[in-house]
Backbone atoms as SQL, in Angstrom:
CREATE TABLE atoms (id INTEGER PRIMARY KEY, chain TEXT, resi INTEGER, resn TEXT, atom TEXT, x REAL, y REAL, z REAL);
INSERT INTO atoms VALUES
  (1, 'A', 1, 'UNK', 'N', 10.863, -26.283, 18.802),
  (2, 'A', 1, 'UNK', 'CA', 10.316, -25.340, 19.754),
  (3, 'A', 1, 'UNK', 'C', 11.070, -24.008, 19.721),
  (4, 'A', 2, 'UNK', 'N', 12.190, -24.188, 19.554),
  (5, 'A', 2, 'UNK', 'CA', 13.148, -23.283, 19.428),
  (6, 'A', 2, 'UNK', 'C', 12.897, -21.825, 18.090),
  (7, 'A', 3, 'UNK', 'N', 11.860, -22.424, 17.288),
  (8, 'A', 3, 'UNK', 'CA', 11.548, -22.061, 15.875),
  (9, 'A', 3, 'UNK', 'C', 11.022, -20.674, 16.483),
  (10, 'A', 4, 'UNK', 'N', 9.828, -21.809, 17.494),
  (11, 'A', 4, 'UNK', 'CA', 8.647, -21.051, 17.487),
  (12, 'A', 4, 'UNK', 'C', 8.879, -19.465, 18.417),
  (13, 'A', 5, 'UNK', 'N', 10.054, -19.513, 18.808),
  (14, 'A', 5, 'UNK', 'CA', 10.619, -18.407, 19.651),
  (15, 'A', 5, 'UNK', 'C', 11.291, -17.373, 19.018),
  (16, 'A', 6, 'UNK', 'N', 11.693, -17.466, 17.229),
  (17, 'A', 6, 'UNK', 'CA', 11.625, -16.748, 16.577),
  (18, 'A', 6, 'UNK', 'C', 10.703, -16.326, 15.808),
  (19, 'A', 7, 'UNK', 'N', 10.047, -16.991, 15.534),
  (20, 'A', 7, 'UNK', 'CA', 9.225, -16.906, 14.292),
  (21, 'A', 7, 'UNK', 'C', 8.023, -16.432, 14.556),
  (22, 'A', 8, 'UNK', 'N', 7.715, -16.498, 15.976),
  (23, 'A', 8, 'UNK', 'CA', 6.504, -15.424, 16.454),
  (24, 'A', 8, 'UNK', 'C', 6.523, -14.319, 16.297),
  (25, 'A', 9, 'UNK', 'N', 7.580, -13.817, 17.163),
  (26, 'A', 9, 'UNK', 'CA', 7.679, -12.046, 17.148),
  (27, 'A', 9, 'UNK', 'C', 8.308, -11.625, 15.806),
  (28, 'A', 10, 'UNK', 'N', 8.934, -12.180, 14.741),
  (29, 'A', 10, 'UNK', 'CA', 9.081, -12.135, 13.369),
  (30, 'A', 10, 'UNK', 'C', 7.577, -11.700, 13.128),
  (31, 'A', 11, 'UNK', 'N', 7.048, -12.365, 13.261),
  (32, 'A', 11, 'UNK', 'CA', 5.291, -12.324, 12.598),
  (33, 'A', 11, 'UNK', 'C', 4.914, -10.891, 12.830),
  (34, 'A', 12, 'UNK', 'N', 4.646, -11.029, 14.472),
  (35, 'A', 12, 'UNK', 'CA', 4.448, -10.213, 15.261),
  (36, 'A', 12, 'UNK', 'C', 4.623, -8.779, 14.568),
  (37, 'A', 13, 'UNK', 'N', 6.124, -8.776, 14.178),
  (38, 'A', 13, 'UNK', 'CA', 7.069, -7.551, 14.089),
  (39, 'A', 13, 'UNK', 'C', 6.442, -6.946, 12.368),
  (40, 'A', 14, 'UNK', 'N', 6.633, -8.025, 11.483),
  (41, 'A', 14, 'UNK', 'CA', 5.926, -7.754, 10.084),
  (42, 'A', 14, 'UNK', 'C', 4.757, -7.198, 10.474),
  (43, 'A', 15, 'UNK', 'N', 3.829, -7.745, 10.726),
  (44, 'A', 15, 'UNK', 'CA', 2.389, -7.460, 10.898),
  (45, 'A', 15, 'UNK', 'C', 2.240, -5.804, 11.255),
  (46, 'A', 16, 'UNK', 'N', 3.207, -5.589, 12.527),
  (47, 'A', 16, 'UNK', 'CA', 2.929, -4.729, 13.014),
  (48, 'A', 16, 'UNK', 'C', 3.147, -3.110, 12.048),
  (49, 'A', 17, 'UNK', 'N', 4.716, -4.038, 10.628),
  (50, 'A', 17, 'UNK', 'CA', 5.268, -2.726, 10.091),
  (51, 'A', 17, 'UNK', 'C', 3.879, -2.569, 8.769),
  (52, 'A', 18, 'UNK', 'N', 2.836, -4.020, 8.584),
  (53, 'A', 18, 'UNK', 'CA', 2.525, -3.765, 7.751),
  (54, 'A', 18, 'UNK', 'C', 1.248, -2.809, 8.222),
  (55, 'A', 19, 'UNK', 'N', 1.094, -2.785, 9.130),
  (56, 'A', 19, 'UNK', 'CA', -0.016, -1.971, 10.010),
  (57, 'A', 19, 'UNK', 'C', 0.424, -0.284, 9.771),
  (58, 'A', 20, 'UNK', 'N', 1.212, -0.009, 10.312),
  (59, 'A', 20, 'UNK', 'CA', 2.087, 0.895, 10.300),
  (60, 'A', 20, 'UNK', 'C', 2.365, 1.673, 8.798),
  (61, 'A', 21, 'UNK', 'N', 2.341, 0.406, 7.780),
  (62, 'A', 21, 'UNK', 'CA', 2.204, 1.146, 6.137),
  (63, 'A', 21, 'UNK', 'C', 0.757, 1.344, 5.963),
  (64, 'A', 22, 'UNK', 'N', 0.259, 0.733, 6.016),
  (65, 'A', 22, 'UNK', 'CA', -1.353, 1.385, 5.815),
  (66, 'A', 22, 'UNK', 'C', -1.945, 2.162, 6.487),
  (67, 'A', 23, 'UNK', 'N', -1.665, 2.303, 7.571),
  (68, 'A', 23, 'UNK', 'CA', -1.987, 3.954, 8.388),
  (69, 'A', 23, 'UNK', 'C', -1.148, 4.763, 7.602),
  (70, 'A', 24, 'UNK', 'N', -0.194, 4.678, 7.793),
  (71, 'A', 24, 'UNK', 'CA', 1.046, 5.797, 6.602),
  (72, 'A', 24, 'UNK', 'C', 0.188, 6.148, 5.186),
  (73, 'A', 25, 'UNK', 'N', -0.664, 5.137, 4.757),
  (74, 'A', 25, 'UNK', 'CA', -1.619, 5.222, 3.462),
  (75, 'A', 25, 'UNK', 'C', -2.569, 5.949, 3.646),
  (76, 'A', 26, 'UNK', 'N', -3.293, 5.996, 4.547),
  (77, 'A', 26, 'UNK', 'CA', -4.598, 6.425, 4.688),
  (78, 'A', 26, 'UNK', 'C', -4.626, 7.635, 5.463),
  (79, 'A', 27, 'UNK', 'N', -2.882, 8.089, 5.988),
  (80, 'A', 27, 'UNK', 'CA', -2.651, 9.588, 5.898),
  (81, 'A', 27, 'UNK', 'C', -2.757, 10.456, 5.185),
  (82, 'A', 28, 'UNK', 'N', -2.042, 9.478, 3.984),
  (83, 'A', 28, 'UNK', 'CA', -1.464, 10.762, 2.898),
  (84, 'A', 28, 'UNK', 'C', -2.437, 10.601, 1.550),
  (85, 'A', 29, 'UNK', 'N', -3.651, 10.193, 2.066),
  (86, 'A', 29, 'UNK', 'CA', -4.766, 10.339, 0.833),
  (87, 'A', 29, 'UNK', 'C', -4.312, 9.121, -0.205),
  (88, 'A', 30, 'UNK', 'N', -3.397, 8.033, -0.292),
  (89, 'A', 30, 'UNK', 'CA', -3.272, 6.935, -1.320),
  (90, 'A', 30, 'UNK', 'C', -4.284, 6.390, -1.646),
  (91, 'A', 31, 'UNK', 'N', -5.532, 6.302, -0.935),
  (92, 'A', 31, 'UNK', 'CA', -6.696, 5.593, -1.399),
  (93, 'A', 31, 'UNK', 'C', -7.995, 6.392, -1.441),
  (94, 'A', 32, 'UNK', 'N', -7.489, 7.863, -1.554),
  (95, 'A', 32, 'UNK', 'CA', -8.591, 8.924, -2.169),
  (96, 'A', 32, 'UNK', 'C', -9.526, 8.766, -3.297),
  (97, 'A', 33, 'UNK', 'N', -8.626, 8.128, -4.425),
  (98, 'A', 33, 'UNK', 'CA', -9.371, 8.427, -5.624),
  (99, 'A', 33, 'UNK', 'C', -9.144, 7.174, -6.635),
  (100, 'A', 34, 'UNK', 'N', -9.707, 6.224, -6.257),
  (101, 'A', 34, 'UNK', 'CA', -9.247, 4.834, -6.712),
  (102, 'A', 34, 'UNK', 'C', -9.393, 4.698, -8.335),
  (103, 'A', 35, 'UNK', 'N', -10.810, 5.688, -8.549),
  (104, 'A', 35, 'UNK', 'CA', -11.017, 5.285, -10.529),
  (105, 'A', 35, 'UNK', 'C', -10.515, 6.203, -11.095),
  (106, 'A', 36, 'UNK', 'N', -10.161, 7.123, -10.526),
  (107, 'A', 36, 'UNK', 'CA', -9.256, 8.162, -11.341),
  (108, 'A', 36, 'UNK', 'C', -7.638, 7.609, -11.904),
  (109, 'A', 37, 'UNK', 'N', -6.531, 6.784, -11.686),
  (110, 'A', 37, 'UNK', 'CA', -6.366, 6.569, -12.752),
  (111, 'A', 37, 'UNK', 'C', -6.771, 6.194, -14.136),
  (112, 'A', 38, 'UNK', 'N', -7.921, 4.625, -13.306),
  (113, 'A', 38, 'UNK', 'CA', -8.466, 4.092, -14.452),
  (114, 'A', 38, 'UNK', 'C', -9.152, 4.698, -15.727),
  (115, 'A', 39, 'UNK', 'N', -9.605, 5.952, -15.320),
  (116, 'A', 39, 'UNK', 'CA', -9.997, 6.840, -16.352),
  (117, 'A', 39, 'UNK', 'C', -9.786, 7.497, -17.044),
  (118, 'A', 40, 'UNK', 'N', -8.104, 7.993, -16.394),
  (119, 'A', 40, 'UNK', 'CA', -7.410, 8.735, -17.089),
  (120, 'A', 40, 'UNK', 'C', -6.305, 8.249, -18.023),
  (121, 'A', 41, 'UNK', 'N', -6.586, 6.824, -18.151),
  (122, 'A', 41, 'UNK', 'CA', -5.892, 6.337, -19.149),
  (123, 'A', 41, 'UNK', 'C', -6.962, 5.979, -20.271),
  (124, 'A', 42, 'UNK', 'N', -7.933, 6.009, -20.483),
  (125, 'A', 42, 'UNK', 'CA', -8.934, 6.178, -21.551),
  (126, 'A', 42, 'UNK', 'C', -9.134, 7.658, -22.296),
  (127, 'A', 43, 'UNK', 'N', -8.721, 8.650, -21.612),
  (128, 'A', 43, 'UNK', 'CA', -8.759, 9.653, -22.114),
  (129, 'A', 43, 'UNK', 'C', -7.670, 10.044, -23.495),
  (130, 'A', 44, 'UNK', 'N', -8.040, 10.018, -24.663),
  (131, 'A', 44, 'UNK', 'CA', -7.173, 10.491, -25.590),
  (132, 'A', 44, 'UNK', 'C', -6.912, 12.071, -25.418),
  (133, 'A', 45, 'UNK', 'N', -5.452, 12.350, -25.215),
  (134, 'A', 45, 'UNK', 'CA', -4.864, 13.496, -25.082),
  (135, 'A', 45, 'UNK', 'C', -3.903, 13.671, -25.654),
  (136, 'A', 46, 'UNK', 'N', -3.741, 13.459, -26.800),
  (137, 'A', 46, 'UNK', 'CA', -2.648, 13.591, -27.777),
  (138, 'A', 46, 'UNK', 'C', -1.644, 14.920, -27.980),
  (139, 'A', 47, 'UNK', 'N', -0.355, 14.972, -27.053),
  (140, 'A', 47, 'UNK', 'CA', 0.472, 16.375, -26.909),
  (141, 'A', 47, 'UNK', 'C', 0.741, 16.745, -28.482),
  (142, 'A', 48, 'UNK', 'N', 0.872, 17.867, -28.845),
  (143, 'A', 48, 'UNK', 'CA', 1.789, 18.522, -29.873),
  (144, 'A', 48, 'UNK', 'C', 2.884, 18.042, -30.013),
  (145, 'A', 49, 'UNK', 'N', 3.736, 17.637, -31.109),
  (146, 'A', 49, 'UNK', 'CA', 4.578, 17.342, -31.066),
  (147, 'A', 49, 'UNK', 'C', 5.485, 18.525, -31.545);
């Protein structure tokens, strides 16, 4: 029983920081432009050497 008196607000407390990172995400535009890497690694752009 004793567990369960940590291990709640543990939960609780994660949950809340992981809440807290994905608002932080969806501030700063991280999930603006999802296929734009994927595309830009198909692109041959071969620098000068």
């Amino acid at each position: 029983m004793s567990n369960l008196l940590i291990l709640i607000p543990l939960a609780l407390l994660l949950g809340f920081f992981g809440l807290i990172g994905f608002l932080w995400a969806l501030k700063h535009k991280q999930f603006e432009d999802m296929e734009g890497p994927a595309h830009r690694i198909l692109d041959d752009e071969d620098k000068p050497l």
